[in-house]
Residue, then its C-alpha position, 0 to 999 in steps of 0.5 A: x500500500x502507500x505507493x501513491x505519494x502525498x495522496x493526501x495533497x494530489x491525485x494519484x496517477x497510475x504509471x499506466x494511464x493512457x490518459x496522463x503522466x505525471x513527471x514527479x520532479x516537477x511537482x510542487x505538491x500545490x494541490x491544485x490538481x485534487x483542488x479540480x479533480x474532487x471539487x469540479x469532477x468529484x472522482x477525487x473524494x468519491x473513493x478510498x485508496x485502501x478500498x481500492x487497493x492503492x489503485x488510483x480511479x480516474x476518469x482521463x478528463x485531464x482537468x488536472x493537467x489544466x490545473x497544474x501549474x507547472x506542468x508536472x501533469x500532462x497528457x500521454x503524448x503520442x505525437x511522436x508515433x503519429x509523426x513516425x507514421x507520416x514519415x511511413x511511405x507506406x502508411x496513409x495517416x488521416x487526421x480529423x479535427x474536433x470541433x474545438x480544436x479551430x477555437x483554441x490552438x490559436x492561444x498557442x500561437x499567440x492569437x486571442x482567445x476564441x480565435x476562430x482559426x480553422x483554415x490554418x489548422x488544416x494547412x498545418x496538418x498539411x504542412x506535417x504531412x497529412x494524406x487526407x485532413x477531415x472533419x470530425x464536425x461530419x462525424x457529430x452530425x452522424x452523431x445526431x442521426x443516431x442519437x437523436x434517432x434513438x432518443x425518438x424510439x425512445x419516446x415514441x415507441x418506449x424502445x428505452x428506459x428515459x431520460x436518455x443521457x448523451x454519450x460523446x464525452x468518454x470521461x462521462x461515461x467512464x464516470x456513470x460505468x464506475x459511480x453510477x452503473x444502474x444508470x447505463x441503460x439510459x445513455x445513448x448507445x450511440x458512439x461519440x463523433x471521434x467514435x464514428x469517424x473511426x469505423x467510418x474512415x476505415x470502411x466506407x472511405x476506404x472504399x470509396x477511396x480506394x484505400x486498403x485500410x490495413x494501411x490506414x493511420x486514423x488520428x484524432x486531433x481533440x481537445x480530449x484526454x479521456x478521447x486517449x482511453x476512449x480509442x482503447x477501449x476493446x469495443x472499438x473496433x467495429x472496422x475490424x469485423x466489418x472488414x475482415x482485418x485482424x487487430x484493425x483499430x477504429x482509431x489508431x492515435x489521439x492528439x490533443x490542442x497542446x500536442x498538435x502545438x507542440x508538434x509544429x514548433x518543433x518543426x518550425x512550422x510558422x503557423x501565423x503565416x500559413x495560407x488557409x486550407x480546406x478539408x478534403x472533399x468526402x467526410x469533410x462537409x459540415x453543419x452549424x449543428x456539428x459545429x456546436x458540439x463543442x460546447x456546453x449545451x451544444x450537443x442538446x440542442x443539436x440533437x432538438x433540431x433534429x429530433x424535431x424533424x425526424x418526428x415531423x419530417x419539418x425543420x424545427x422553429x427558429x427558437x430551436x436555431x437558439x436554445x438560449x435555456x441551454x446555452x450558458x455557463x451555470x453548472x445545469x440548466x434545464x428547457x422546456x421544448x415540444x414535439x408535435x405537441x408531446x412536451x420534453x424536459x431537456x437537461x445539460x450539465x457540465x462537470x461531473x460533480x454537478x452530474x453526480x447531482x442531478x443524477x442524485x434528485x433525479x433517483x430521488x424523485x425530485x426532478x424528472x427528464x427526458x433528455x439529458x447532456x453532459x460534459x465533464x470538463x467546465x464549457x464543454x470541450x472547449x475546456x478539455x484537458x488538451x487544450x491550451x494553458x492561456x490561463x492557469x486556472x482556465x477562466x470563464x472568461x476564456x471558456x466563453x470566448x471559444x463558446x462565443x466563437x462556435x455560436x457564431x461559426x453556426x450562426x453564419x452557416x447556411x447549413x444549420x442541420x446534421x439531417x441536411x449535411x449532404x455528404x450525411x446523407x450520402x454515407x446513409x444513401x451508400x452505406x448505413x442505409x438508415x438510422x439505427x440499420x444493422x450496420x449502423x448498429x454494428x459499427x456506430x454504436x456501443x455497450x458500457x461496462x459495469x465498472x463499480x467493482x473498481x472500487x472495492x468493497x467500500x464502493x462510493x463513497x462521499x468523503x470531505x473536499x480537502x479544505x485548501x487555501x484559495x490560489x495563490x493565498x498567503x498564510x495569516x501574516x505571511x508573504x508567498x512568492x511565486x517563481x516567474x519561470x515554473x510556477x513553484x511558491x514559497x513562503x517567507x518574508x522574502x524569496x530563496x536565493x534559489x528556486x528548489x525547482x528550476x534553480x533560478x535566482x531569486x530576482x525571478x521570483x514575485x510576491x503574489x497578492x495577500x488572500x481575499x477575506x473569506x466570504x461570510x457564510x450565507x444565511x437561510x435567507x441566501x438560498x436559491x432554488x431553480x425550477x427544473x422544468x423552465x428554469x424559474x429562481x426562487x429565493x427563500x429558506x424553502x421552494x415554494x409551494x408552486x412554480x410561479x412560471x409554469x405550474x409545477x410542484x416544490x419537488x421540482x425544485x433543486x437547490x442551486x447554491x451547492x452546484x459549482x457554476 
């Protein structure tokens, strides 16, 4: 036992993650990392490493690596390995890009944050050596098809347990398999897009191609961690008995943000001043829907749009263009939506502190849904754990500018539907066939796993967050400086002679700012409610006995001063 070291101040990390890596000499012990992992994603103080065995539960968000100040924690770089298989004369590597990726690898380079640049992150991945670049923004929408399909048997035909919870984030999932296993059989079925782009490329592109997919290198360039695991996982290999090929892997690399930078500055790539470039013509094509994948809510309402067509064979209203109850920052909200005049209660949560939430007044009888999305990572992907460091910690104030950034891509588009992507419903005309069809079912979606066991005989269990001084606080009557080079702090009346980390001098070490008076503890008189059916705010000791909006009881209401917005 103990072969974690300083549990009680960090998470541990298993050598065999093939998410992250933590490198111990760069560790400054600031806790920032179980700070994240138990306030925001919960895993942190929801087990017990003697229950467990002294194996670490981890759900690959990479949150922690966002958090890490002096980037002791990273994710598991393999760059390398893609950049051998370009260097492979006789490898065709295919890179596809998530949709938050265009939103967020400019801030490596300087740029501001949001800033939109999707054409010369394509021409980079040119200039690396990319046989075919395509968009994973195709596979979102093929996503939607198959989700949204779902969720509407669902409904119409009690074809599944409701509310139905979405399944592109791998973190989530893992999250629901370990702490809430009884809840699998609500989460769609339906791969996430990196999980369809895989099989996809490997057998309808292939063939239209003229490819063997024997020589195919799938690369995925995400901002996603867990996306690492996700690949790894032994289902993911529908290609494999689509085509006969033994060992075939649906996907084959992943590559977060951070990696695709880090790769081009070693190769001296002037990413400023390349021309910009498109994706190449098949699987390349793209919805505003696809498009706002990557951000919290986007999914939902994505997914409304299409539902809404696939019950009345009619384009949804204007407000469906605008889901504005799911868009947002607050950690759940909740939107009313009707269907051919069958009511629904939409969902969407981001971190999975506040999932284990709802999930918890949903079991309780306190809430009730229909349909639910979420995220683990704060804002959605835009936030992953391979996106770049712009802030340490990540703002929200650059959260919103890669939302506001995706918005306003959808916004522009003339094309706002998956169901009308036209190269959607070529892969449907030629291949899939239908929503849901026997190959669609063998190829584009998955089964979970009972993970509970992982635990150990103690199972969940609710522990106390650690009780940590906020960033950057000094001790009562202290002084804390920050070393300007790695980030390592140090407490005292003046700075060391030199930093025990990186070993600068002194004169690159500056004091931080004394602590912000704790907040005074909010009386009954502070607490809010929201209404879980249209979002209405009560404040008061209690709910009241009625939504004042829209009718329903006080068992609709969920407290909100415990969510983490």
């Amino acid at each position: 036992m103990n072969r974690h070291a300083f549990a009680d101040i960090r998470i541990p990390i298993e050598g065999d993650n093939p998410a992250i890596v933590r490198d111990e000499s760069l560790c400054i012990k600031c806790g920032g990392c179980r700070r994240v992992c138990e306030r925001e994603i919960a895993v942190g103080r929801l087990y017990d490493l003697l229950s467990t065995g002294d194996t670490a539960i981890c759900i690959h968000c990479g949150q922690c690596a966002n958090a890490c100040p002096v980037d002791s924690i990273n994710e598991a770089y393999e760059y390398s390995a893609v950049r051998d298989a370009v260097r492979d004369p006789d490898k065709v590597v295919i890179f596809s890009t998530s949709p938050s990726v265009r939103v967020g690898l400019g801030e490596s380079f300087g740029l501001p944050a949001g800033a939109f640049v999707e054409g010369q992150m394509v021409a980079a991945l040119r200039a690396l050596g990319a046989d075919y670049v395509l968009d994973t923004n195709f596979s979102a929408d093929l996503t939607i098809m198959e989700e949204a399909s779902e969720l509407v048997e669902r409904i119409t035909k009690k074809a599944g347990p409701l509310p139905q919870f979405t399944s592109c984030c791998p973190a989530w999932v893992k999250f629901a398999e370990t702490f809430y296993p009884e809840i699998l059989p609500h989460i769609s079925s339906a791969k996430s897009p990196i999980g369809m782009q895989g099989p996809t490329v490997k057998t309808y592109f292939a063939a239209r191609m003229g490819i063997d997919p024997a020589k195919i290198v799938n690369v995925a360039v995400t901002p996603c961690t867990a996306k690492k695991f996700e690949i790894r996982r032994p289902e993911m290999a529908g290609a494999a008995r689509e085509t006969g090929v033994a060992g075939l892997r649906d996907m084959d690399h992943v590559i977060t943000t951070r990696e695709l930078a880090k790769w081009l500055k070693e190769e001296g790539v002037d990413f400023a001043a390349l021309p910009e470039s498109g994706y190449d013509s098949l699987m390349g094509a793209a919805s505003g829907a696809g498009v706002i994948f990557g951000n919290t809510g986007g999914v939902m309402e994505a997914a409304a749009r299409t539902a809404y067509w696939l019950v009345t064979g009619k384009n949804p209203p204007a407000d469906y263009l605008n889901l504005t109850p799911v868009r947002g920052m607050d950690g759940v909200r909740t939107a009313r939506v009707e269907i051919a005049g069958v009511p629904l209660t939409l969902a969407v949560v981001h971190g999975t502190a506040n999932a284990k939430l709802l999930i918890e007044e949903w079991k309780a009888g306190r809430a009730g849904y229909d349909f639910v999305e979420v995220m683990t990572c704060r804002g959605g992907c835009i936030g992953g754990g391979g996106q770049p460091k712009t802030e340490i910690p990540m703002s929200d104030g650059v959260r919103s500018a890669r939302i506001d950034s995706l918005y306003a891509r959808d916004g522009s588009m003339s094309l706002r539907f998956s169901h009308e992507n036209p190269d959607i419903r070529r892969v449907y005309e030629e291949y899939y066939g239908v929503p849901l069809s026997r190959r669609a079912e063998d190829l584009l979606h998955t089964a979970y796993i009972n993970r509970a066991g992982d635990l150990g005989p103690s199972g969940m269990v609710e522990k106390p967050l650690t009780e940590y001084p906020a960033p950057g606080a000094a001790p009562a009557g202290g002084r804390r400086w920050r070393c300007a080079v790695c980030g390592c702090i140090h407490e005292g009346d003046a700075p060391p002679a030199e930093c025990p980390v990186c070993h600068v001098g002194a004169n690159l070490f500056e004091e931080m700012p004394p602590e912000a008076p704790a907040p005074e503890a909010s009386s009954a008189a502070d607490r809010r409610w929201r209404c879980t059916v249209c979002g209405c705010i009560h404040e008061g000791d209690a709910p009241p006995a009625e939504c004042p909006v829209c009718h329903v009881g006080a068992v609709l209401f969920s407290e909100i001063e415990r969510l983490i917005r």
